[in-house]
Each structure stands twice: as C-alpha cells, then as structure tokens.
N, C-alpha and C positions, 0 to 999 in steps of 0.2 A: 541936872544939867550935864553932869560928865559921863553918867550913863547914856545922854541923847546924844553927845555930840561923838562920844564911841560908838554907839549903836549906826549913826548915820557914815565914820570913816568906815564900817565893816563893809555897809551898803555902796560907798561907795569904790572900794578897793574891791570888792566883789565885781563888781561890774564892769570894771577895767578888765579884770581877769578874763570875765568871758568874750568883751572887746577883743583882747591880744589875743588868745586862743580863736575866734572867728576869722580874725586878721590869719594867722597863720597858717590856718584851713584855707583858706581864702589864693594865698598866696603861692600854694601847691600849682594851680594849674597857671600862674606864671611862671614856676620853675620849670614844669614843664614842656609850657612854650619856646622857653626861653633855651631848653636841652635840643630842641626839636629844633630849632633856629640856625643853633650854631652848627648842629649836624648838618642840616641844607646847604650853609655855606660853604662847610670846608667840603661837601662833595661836587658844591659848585664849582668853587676853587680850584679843586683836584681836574676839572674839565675845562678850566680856562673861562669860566663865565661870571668871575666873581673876581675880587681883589682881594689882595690880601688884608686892606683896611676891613672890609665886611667881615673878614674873618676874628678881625680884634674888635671890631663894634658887637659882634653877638658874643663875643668870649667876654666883655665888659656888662654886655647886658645883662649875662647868664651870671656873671659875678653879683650884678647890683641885684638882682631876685632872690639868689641866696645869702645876700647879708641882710636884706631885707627881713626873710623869712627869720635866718637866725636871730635879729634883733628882735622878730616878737615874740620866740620861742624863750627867748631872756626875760621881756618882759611880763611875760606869762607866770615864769617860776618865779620871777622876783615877786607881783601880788600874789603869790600863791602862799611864799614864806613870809610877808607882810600879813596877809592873813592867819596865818598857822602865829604868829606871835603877837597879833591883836586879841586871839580866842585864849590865848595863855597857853597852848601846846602844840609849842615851838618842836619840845621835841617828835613828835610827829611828821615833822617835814625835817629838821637838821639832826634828829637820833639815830 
C-alpha cells in the first residue's frame, strides 16, 4: 500500500514538473511580447503619440510576464527537489 501510494506521488510530482517546465517555455514568448510592447510605447511616447499611462501599463505588463515566468521556474525546481527527496537522493539535487 505504501509502496503504491509513493509510487503514484512520484507520478504524480513528475508531472507537475513537466507542467511548470512547459508553463515556462510557454511563457517566454509573453516575455517577449511583452519586451517588444513596452519598447513600442516608450518610442511612441518619445514622438508624442502615446501617454505616459501606456508607458506604465506595458512596464506593469512586462513585470506581470516576468513574475509569472519566475513563479514557474520556482515551481519547477521545487518538484524537482520534491522528487530528488521522494527517490531518496536528495543529495543529487541539494549536494
């Protein structure tokens, strides 16, 4: 019974893993957009065709993409070292 129900959190903290890991691949070409965004505005800006609100609305965007991305780059290593200490070799991932 304890063998299955370990066998099933590996499977399923495995799968989280490649989850956050696809999340964060995923999320590159929001950071992207979101780089490309706020460049547009402040050269809009710079020529009087923008406000300066636009320029905080994609400077806030370009922030939420990159916390975004950081949060699943966190929770990526955290099932990673959840797994590295379900297999018993912790030191692996914290040696």
């Amino acid at each position: 019974m304890a063998k299955s129900d370990l066998s099933l959190l590996v499977e399923k903290t495995y799968k989280e893993m490649l989850q956050y890991r696809t999340e964060y691949e995923a999320l590159s070409s929001s950071l992207a957009l979101a780089r490309e965004n706020l460049r547009l505005r402040e050269l809009a800006f710079k020529e009087g065709l923008a406000t300066s609100v636009d320029v905080v609305d994609a400077q806030m965007f370009l922030t939420g993409a990159k916390t975004k991305r950081l949060n699943a780059i966190y929770n990526y290593v955290q099932k990673i070292s959840q797994l590295a200490v379900l297999s018993g070799k912790s030191e692996l991932f914290f040696g």
